[in-house]
VOFITI-135048 format. One line per 3 residues: number of its first residue (from 0); for each residue x, y, z of C-alpha. Coordinates in nm, 4 decimals, decimal comma. Layout:
BEGIN
NUM) X/Y/Z ~ ...
! end
This chain:
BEGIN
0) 2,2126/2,1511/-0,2088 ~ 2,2969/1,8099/-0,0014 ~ 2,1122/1,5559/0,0463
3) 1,8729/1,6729/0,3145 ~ 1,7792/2,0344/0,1989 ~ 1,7087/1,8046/-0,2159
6) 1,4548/1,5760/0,0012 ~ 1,2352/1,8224/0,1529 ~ 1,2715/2,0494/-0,1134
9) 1,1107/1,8303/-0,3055 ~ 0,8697/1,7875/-0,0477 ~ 0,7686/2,1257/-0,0090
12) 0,7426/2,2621/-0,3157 ~ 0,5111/1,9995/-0,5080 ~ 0,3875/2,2848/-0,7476
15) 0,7146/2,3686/-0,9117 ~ 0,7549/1,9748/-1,0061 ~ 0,3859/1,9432/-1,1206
18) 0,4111/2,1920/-1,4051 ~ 0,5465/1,9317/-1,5628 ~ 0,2908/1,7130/-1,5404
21) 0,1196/1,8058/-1,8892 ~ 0,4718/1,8368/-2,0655 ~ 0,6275/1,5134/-2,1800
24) 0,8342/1,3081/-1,9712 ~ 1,2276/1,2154/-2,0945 ~ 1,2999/0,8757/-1,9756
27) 1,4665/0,6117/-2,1984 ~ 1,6618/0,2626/-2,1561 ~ 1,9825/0,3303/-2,0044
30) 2,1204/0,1401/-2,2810 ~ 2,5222/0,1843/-2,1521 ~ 2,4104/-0,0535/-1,8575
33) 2,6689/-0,3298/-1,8287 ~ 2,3755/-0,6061/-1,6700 ~ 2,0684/-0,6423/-1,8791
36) 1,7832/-0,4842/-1,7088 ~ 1,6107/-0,6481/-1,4749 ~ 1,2529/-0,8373/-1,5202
39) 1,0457/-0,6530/-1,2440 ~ 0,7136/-0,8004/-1,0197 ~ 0,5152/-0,5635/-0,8197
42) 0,2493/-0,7617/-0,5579 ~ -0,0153/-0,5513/-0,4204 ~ -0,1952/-0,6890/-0,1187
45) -0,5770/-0,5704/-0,0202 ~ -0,5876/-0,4644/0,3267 ~ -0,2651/-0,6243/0,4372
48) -0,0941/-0,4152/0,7574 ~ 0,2382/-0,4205/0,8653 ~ 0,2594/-0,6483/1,0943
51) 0,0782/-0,9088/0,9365 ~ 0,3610/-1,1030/0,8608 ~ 0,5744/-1,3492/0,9780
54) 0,9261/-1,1410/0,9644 ~ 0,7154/-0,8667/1,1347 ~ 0,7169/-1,0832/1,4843
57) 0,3688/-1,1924/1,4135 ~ 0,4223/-1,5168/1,5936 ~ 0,0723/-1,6557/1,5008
60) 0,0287/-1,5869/1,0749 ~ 0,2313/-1,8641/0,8501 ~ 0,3836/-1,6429/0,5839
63) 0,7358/-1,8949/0,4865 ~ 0,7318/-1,7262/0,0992 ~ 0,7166/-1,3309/0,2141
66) 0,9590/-1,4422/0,4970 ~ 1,1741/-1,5701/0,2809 ~ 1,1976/-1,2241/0,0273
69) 1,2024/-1,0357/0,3833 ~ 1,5525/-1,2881/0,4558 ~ 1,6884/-1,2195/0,1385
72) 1,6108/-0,8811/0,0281 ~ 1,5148/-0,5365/0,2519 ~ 1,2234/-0,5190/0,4672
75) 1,1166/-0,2083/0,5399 ~ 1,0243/-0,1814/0,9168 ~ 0,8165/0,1778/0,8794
78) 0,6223/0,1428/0,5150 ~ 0,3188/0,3770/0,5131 ~ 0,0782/0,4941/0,2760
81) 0,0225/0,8039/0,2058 ~ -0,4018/0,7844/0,2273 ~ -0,5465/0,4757/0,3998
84) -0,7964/0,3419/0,1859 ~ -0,7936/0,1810/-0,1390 ~ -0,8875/0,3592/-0,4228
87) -0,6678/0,6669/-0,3451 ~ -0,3741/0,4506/-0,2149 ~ -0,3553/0,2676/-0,5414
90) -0,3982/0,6112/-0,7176 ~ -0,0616/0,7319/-0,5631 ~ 0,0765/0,4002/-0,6458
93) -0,0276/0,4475/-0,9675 ~ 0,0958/0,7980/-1,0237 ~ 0,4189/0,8927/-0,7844
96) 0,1667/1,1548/-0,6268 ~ -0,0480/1,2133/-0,3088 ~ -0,4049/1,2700/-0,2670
99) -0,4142/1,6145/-0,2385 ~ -0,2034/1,6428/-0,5919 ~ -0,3792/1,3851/-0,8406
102) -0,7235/1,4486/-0,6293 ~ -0,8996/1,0714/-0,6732 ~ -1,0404/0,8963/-0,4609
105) -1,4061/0,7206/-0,4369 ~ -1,6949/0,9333/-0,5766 ~ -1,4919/1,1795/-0,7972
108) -1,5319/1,0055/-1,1440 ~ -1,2405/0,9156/-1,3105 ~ -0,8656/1,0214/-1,2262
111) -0,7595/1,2502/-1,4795 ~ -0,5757/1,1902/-1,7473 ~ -0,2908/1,4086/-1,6561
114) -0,2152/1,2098/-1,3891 ~ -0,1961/0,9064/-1,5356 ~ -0,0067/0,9780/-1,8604
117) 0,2723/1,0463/-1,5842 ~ 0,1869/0,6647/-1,4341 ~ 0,4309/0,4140/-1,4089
120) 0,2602/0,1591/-1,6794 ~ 0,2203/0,4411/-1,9471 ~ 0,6036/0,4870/-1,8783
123) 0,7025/0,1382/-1,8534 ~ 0,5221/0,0531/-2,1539 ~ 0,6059/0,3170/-2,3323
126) 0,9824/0,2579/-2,2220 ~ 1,0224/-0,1128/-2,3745 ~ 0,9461/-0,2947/-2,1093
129) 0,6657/-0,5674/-2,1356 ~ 0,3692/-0,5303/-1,9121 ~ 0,0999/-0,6479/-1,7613
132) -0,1657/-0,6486/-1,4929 ~ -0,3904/-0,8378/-1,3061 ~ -0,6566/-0,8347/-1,0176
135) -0,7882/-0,5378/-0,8283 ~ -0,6909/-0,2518/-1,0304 ~ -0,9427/-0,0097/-0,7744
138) -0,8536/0,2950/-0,9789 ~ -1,1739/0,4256/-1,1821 ~ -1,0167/0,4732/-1,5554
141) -1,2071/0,4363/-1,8681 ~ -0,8759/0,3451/-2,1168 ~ -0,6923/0,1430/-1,8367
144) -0,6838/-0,1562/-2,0817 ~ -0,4980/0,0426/-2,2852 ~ -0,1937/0,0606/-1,9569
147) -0,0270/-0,2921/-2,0000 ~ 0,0508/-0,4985/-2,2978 ~ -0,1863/-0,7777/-2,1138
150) -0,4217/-0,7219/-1,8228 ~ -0,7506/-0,8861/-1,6719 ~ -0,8895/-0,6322/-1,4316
153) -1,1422/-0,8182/-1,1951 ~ -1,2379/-0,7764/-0,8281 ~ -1,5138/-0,9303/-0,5179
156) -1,8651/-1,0042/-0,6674 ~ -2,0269/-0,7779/-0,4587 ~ -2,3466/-0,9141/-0,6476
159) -2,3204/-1,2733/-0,4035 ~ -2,3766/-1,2184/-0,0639 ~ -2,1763/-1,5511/-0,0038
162) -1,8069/-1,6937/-0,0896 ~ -1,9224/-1,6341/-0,4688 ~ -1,7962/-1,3171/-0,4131
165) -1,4289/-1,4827/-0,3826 ~ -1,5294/-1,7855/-0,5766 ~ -1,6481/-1,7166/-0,9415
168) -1,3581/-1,7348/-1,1397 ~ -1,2405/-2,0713/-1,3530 ~ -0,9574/-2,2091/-1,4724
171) -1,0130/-2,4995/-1,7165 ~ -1,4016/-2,5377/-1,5826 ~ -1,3081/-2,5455/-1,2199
174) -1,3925/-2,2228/-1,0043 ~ -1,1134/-2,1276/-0,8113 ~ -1,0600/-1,8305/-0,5397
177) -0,9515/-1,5552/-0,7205 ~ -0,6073/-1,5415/-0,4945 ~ -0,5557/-1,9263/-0,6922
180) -0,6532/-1,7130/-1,0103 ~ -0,4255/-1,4111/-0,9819 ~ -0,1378/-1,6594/-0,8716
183) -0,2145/-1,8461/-1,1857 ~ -0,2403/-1,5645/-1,4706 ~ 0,0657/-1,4350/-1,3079
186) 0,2469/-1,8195/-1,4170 ~ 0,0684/-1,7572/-1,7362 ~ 0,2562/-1,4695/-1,8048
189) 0,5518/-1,5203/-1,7139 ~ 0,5413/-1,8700/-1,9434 ~ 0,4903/-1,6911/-2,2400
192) 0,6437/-1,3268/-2,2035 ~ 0,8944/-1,2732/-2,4805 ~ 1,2538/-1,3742/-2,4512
195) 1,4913/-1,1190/-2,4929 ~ 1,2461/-0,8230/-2,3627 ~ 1,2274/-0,7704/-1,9788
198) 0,8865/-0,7958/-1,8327 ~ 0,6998/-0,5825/-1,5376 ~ 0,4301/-0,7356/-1,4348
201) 0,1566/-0,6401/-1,1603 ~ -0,0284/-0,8395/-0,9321 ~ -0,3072/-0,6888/-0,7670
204) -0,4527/-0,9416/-0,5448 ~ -0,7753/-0,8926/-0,3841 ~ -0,6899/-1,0896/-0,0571
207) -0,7028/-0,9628/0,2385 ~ -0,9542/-0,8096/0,2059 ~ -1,2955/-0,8494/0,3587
210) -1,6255/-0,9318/0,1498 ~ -1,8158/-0,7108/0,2909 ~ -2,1736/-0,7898/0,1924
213) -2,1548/-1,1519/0,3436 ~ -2,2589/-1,2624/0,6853 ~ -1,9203/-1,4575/0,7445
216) -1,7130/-1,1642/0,6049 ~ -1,3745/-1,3684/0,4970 ~ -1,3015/-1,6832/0,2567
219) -1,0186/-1,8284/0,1943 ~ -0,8531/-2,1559/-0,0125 ~ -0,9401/-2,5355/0,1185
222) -0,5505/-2,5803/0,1195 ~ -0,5089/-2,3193/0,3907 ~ -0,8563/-2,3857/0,5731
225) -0,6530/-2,5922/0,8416 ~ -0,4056/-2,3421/0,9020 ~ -0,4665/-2,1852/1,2894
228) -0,7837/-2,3921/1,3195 ~ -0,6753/-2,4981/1,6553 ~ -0,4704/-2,1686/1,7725
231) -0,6727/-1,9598/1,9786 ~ -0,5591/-1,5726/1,8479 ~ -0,4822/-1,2955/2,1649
234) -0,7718/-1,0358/2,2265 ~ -0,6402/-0,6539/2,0214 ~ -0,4444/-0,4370/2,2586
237) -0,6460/-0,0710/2,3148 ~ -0,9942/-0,3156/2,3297 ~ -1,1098/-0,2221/2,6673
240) -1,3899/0,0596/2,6687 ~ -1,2255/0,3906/2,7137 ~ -1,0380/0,3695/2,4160
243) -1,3445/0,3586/2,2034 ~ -1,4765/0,6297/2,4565 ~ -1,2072/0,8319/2,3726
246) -1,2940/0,8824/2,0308 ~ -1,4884/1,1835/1,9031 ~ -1,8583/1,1093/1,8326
249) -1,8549/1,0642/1,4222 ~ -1,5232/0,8171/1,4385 ~ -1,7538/0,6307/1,7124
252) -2,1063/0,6801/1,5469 ~ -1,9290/0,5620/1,1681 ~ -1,8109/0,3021/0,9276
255) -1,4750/0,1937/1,1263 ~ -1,7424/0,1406/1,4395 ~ -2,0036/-0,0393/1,2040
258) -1,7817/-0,2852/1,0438 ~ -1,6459/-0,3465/1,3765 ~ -1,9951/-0,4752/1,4975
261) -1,9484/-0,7230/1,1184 ~ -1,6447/-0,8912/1,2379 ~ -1,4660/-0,8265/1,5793
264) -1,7871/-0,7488/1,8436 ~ -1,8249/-1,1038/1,9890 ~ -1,5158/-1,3747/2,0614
267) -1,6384/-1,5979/1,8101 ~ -1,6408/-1,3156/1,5254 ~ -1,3019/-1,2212/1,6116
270) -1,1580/-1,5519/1,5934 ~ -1,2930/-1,6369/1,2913 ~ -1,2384/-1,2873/1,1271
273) -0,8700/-1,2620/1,2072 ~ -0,7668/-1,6468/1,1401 ~ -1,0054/-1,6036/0,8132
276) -0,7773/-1,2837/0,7463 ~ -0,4672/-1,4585/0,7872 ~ -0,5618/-1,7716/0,5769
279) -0,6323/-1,5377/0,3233 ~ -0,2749/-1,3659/0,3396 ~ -0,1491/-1,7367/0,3848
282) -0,3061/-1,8015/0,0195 ~ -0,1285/-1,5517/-0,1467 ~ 0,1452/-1,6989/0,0278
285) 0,1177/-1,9989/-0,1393 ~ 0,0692/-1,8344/-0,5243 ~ 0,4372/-1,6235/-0,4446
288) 0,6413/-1,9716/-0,3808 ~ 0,5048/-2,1128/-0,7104 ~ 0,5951/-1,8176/-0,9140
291) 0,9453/-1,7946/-0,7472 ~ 0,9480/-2,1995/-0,8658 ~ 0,8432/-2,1172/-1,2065
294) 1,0963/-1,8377/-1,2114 ~ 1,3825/-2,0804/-1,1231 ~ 1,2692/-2,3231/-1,3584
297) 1,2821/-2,1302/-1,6729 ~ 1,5779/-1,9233/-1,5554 ~ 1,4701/-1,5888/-1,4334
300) 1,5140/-1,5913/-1,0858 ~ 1,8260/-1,4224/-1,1001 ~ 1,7250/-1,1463/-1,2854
303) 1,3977/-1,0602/-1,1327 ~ 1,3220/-0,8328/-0,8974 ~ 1,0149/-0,9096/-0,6415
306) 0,8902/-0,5790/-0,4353 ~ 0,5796/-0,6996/-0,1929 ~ 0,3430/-0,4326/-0,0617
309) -0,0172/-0,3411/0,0884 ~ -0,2449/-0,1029/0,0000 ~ -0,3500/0,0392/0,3427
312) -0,3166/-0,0707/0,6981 ~ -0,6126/-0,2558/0,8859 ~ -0,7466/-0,2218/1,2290
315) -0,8067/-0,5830/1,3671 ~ -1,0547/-0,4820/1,6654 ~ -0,8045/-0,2296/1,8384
318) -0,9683/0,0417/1,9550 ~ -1,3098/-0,1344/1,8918 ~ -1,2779/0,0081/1,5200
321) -1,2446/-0,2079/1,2077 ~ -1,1577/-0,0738/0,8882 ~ -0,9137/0,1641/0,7520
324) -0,9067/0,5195/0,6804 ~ -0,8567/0,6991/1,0555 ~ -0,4610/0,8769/1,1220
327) -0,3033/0,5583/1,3555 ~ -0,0572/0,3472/1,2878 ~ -0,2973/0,0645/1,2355
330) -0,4201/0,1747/0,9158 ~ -0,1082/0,3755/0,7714 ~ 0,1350/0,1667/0,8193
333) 0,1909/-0,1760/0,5862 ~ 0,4592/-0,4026/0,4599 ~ 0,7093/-0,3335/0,2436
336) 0,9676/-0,5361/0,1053 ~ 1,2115/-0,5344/-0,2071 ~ 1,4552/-0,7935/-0,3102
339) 1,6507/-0,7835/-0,6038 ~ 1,8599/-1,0861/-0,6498 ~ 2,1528/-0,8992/-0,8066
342) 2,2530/-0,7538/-0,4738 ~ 2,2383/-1,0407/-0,2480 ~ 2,2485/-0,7854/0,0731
345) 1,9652/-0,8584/0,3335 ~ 1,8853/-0,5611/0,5907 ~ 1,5819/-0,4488/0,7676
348) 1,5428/-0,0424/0,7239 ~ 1,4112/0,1868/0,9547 ~ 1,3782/0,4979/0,7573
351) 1,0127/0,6118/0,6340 ~ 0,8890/0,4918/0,2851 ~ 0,5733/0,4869/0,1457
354) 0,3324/0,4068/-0,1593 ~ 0,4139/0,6794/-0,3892 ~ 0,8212/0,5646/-0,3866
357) 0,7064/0,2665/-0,5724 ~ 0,6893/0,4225/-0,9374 ~ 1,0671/0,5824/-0,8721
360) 1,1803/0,2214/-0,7339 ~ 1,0259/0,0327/-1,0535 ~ 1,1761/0,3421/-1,2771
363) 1,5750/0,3870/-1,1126 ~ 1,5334/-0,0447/-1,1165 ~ 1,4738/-0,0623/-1,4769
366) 1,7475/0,2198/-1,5408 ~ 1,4965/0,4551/-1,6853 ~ 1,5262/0,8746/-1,6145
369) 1,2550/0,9841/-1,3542 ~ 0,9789/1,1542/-1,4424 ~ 1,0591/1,5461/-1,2148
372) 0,6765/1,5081/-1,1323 ~ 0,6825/1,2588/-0,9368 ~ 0,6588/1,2988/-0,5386
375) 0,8226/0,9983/-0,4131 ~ 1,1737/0,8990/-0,3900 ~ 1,3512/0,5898/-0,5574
378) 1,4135/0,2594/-0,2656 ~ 1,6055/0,1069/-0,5942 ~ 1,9315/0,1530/-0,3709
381) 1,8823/0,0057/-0,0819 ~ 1,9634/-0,3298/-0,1859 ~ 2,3205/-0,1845/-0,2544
384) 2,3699/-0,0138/0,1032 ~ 2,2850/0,2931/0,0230 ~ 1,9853/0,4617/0,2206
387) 1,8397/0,7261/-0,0820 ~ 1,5456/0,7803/0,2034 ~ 1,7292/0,7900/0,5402
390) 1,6785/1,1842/0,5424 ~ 1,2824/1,2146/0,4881 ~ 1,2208/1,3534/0,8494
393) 0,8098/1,3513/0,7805 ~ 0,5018/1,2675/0,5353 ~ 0,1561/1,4568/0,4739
396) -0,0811/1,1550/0,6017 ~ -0,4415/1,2662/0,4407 ~ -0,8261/1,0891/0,3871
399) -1,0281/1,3761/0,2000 ~ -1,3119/1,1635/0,0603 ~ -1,6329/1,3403/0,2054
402) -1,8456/1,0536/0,3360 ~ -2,0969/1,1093/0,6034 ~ -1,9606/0,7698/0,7844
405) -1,5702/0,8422/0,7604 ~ -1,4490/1,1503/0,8355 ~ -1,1980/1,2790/0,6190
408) -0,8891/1,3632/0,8227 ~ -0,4797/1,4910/0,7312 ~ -0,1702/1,5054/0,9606
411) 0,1850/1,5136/0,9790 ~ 0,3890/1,1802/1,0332 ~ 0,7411/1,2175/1,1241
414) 1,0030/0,9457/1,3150 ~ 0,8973/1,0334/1,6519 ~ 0,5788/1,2279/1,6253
417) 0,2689/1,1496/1,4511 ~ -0,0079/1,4883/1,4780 ~ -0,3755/1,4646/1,2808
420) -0,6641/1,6430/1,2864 ~ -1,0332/1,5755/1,1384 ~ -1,0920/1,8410/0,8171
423) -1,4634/1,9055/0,9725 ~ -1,3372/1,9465/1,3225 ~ -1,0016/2,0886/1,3586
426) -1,0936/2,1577/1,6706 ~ -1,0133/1,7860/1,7852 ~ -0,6565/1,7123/1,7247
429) -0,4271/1,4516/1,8229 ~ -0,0335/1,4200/1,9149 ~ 0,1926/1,0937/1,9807
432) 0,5452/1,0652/2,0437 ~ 0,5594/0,7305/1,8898 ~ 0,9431/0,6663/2,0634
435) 0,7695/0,6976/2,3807 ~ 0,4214/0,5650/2,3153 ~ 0,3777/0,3641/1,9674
438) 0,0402/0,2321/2,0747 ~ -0,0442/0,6227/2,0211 ~ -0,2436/0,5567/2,3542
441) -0,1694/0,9443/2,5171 ~ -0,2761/1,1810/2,3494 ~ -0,0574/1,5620/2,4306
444) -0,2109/1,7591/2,2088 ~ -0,4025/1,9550/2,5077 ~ -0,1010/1,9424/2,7732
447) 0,1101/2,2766/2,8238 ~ 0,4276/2,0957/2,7993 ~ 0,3732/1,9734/2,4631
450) 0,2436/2,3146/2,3296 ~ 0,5333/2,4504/2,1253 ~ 0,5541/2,0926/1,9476
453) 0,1964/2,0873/1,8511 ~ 0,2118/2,4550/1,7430 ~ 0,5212/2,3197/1,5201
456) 0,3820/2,0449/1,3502 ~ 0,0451/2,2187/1,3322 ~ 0,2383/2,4540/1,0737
459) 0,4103/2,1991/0,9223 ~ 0,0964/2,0130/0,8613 ~ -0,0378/2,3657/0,6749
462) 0,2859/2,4018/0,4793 ~ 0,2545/2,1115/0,3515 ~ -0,0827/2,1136/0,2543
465) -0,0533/2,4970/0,1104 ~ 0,1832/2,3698/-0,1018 ~ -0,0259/2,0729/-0,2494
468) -0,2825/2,2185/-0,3203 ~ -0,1947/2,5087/-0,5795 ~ -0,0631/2,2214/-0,7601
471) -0,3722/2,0299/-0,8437 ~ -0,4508/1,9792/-1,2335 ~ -0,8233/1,9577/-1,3742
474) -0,7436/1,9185/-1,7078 ~ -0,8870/1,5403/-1,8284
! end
């Protein structure tokens, strides 16, 4: 089998590699290794998309410390996730597996435990490695303090209505924005991890992302509060009328059109929302160039590999939505980024990666055998010139929570075409050649030249899904 036919076999046929989600995983140190392994940092950003980002060609957001691990390690141009929202992004982030295989998202109690005794801090923990976790963990999970050798799982105060919903943690008596809190439990660790055992440690940090319940929506540090005070930010693309218009009634009548009218419906909302949104990105920012400081003073920069990610794309007024969850680029597609200091070989890569190729990456990185149940494939190689994902030709993109306000939706995301359909209304489906049109702004799905391509991916789209779905596990 070369390298091609492995891929999407392994895409395809999910349900042969999930039997072996309830049998015990082999995966040890790779003890012959000649280098010691590596110590390993996984950030996860709330609601950060792609292009927010200064390597991106965002010419307004000041991002010098995620610049800087774009410079020196690989960027990934086209990072997606998998499902655009939260909870079931950080699942598959979690796990190695999509929606449609471990089944969580909001409103379905707790992920089972199947799932997550094949989750990368079981098998990191369980491997030798020292762990730990903090911030937005978003994953409901009654023993996840049992996960990491240290972890303080916190997230918004959705009980204040105000910034005490970003400002109610302390450190030594002084409340602090809980982007200065992550950054500093993350120097905590690292100060006193133990010598002579690598470390992975997670940082979940709860920037980006909107707090929703207040009337001002974003909140951010003092030391970034000056940051584009004076830089008037360019109306969204797609913001005239008819793109709304074009939008079938319950994406226009829901929450993506609702939080819209909370942040983006007047000019003075949407200057405030999207500079508040990038002073909050520029805070975290700030808490990655003191850790890489710390990490140079006691040594460890050399050996520590720094992967930088978000949890789901973000629509900043296009379209008139705000919000996540709908099929577009806006709200699939995020940054990626992995730089390991032992291959000093910068490159951007074009090929498609997403969320669930973290757990392989943090596994093949720490020289530890891959779980077979796992969906994704290892980016561990890119930083050597190899490209382990150059021949993944498409991805099952998928939102299946049932709410009345978001309409749960699936499609089929390959380099140039991107098809979706709404679960409740397959009737309504959309096609892009994203080569031609990557503002996904015609839509072919209903012109007789385009026919045979729909019908294709159409049956892809099924495939895929048939496949999934046998292999879903209920046993807790």
């Amino acid at each position: 089998m070369n390298r091609k036919q492995s891929i999407m076999h392994k895409t395809l046929l999910y349900p042969f590699v999930i039997g072996c989600l309830l049998i015990p995983c082999c995966f040890g140190f790779a003890y012959g290794q000649s280098t010691p392994q590596p110590n390993i940092i996984f950030i996860l950003t709330d609601d950060q998309r792609w292009d927010a980002l200064g390597f991106a060609g965002n010419q307004v957001i000041q991002t010098p410390e995620m610049d800087q691990l774009a410079r020196q390690g690989v960027y990934f141009r086209n990072a997606f996730v998998t499902t655009p929202i939260c909870a079931a992004s950080r699942a598959s982030i979690l796990t190695g597996l999509q929606e449609r295989t471990h089944g969580y998202t909001f409103g379905q109690g707790p992920i089972d435990t199947a799932y997550m005794n094949v989750s990368y801090p079981v098998l990191m923990k369980g491997s030798g490695y020292y762990t730990g976790f903090f911030g937005k963990f978003g994953v409901e999970y009654h023993e996840k303090e049992a996960l990491f050798d240290e972890s303080e799982f916190y997230e918004r105060n959705n009980q204040y209505q105000d910034k005490r919903g970003y400002f109610y943690k302390t450190i030594r008596g002084d409340t602090v924005h809980l982007t200065r809190y992550t950054g500093q439990k993350a120097l905590d660790f690292i100060s006193h991890a133990p010598a002579g055992q690598p470390f992975c440690l997670s940082l979940s940090f709860n920037a980006p992302h909107a707090h929703d319940p207040a009337e001002e929506q974003y909140f951010w540090q003092a030391e970034v509060d000056s940051l584009y005070r004076d830089q008037p930010i360019a109306a969204p693309p797609l913001a005239e009328d008819r793109y709304f218009e074009a939008q079938p009634d319950y994406v226009k009548q829901g929450f993506n059109r609702t939080r819209w009218y909370w942040r983006f419906d007047t000019p003075e909302k949407y200057q405030h929302s999207v500079k508040g949104y990038y002073r909050m990105i520029s805070g975290i920012d700030l808490e990655i160039g003191k850790i890489r400081k710390l990490l140079e003073e006691k040594g460890l920069a050399q050996n520590t590999v720094i992967i930088l990610m978000g949890d789901n794309g973000y629509f900043l007024g296009e379209r008139q939505l705000a919000g996540k969850w709908l099929m577009y680029e806006n709200s699939l597609r995020v940054p990626l980024i992995l730089y390991d200091p032992r291959h000093p070989n910068p490159r951007t890569v074009e090929d498609l990666v997403l969320n669930i190729d973290i757990p392989p990456t943090l596994f093949a990185l720490a020289g530890l055998a891959l779980p077979d149940a796992w969906q994704g494939i290892s980016l561990a190689d890119y930083p050597t010139g190899k490209d382990p994902a150059k021949e993944r030709e498409f991805f099952l993109c998928e939102h299946l929570w049932n709410h009345e306000q978001i309409p749960p939706s699936e499609g089929i995301r390959s380099k140039q075409w991107k098809y979706f359909r709404y679960r409740h209304d397959q009737a309504h489906e959309e096609l892009y050649d994203l080569e031609k049109d990557p503002g996904e702004v015609h839509n072919l799905a209903h012109e007789p030249a385009f026919r045979t391509v729909l019908k294709t991916l159409r049956l892809q789209c099924d495939q895929t899904i048939k496949a999934l779905s046998p292999s879903r596990q209920t046993k807790k």
